[in-house]
N, C-alpha and C positions, 0 to 999 in steps of 0.2 A: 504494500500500500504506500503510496505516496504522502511526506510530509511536508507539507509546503511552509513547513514554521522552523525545518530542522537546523535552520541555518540563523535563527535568533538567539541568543541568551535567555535561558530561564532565569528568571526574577520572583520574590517573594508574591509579588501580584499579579505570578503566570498562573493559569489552570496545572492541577496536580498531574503527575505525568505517572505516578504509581503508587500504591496504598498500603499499607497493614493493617492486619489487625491487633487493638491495645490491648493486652491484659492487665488491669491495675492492679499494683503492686504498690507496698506501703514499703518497701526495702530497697528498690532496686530504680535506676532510670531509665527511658529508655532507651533502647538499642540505636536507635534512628532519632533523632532530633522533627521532626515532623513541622509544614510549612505551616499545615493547620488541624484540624481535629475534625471529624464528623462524628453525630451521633446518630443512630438509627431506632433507639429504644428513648423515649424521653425518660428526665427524672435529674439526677443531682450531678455532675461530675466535681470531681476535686482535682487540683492541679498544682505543684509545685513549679515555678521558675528558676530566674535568675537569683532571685534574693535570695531562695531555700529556706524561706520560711516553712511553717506548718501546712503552706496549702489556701490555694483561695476556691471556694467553690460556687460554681455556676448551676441552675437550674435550668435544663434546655427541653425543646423541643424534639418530636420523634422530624432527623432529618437536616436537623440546626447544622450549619458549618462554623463552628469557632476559629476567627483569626487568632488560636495561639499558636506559639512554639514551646510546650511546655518538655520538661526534665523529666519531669516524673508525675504518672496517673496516679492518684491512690485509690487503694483499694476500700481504706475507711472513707467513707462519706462519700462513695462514690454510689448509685440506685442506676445510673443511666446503662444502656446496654448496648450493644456493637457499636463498639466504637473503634472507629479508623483515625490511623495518621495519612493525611494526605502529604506528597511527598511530589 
């Protein structure tokens, strides 16, 4: 298939070009640094960043795209369900 963008720069405000799936985790960060998050299940996510504090959490919708780049999902305080890093 032909891409006719292959020859641009991706940027933080290009469409994601590949995805995972998150498992939150209260220990660990992730593997991938991710451009932004999706959620597919609504309800609570929790997110650590840059600061490494305790966690900020956001209450989303089933479908929501979060502009983060978070470190780490956790697993406490987390209710929301498939959730992707877009990448």
């Amino acid at each position: 298939m032909a891409d006719t963008f292959a020859n641009l720069s991706k940027g933080l405000g290009s469409p994601a070009t590949d995805w995972f799936a998150i498992t939150p985790d209260d220990n660990n960060d992730l593997a991938v640094r991710p451009r932004a998050i999706r959620v597919g299940i609504a309800g609570t996510i929790t997110v650590v960043g840059d600061s490494r504090g305790s966690g900020v959490s956001f209450t989303v919708a089933a479908g929501e795209i979060l502009p983060l780049r978070p470190l780490r999902v956790m697993a406490t305080g987390t209710s929301a369900g498939e959730i992707r890093g877009l990448v």
